[in-house]
C-alpha positions in Angstrom: -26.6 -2.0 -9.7 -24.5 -5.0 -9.4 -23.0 -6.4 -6.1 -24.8 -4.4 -3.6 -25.7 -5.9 -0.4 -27.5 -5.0 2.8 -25.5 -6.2 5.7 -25.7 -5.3 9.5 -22.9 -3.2 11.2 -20.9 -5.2 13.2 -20.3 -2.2 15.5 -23.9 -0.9 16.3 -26.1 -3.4 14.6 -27.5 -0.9 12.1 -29.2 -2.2 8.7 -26.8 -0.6 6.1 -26.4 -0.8 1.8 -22.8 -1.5 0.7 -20.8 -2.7 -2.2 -17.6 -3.8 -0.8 -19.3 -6.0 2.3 -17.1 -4.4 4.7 -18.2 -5.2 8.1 -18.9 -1.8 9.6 -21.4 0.8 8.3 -20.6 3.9 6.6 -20.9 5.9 10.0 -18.9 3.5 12.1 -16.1 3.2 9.5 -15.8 7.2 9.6 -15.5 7.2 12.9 -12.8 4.7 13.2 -10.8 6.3 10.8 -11.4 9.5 12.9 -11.2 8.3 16.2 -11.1 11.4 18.5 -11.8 14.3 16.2 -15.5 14.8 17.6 -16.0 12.0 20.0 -19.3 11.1 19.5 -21.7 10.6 16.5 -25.2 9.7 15.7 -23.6 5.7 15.5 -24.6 4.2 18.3 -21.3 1.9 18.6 -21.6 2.3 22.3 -17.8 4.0 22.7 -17.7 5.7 25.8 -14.6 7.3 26.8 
């Protein structure tokens, strides 16, 4: 269990485990990469369209 590191989201703040210290957690990174397809998800980024 090497290299894993708890960082906050920098899109809704949320406490999150990750390997690669991307900035984003698991759930905002989804839905960046799937901008649109179901508009909103338990994230709390705070997009509002």
């Amino acid at each position: 269990m090497e290299g894993i590191l708890k960082l906050k989201c920098s899109s809704c703040g949320t406490m999150f485990m990750s390997e690669t210290q991307q900035s984003k957690c698991p759930t905002c990174a989804e839905q960046s990469s799937n901008m649109g397809s179901s508009g909103h998800g338990g994230c709390g980024c705070g997009h509002s369209h």
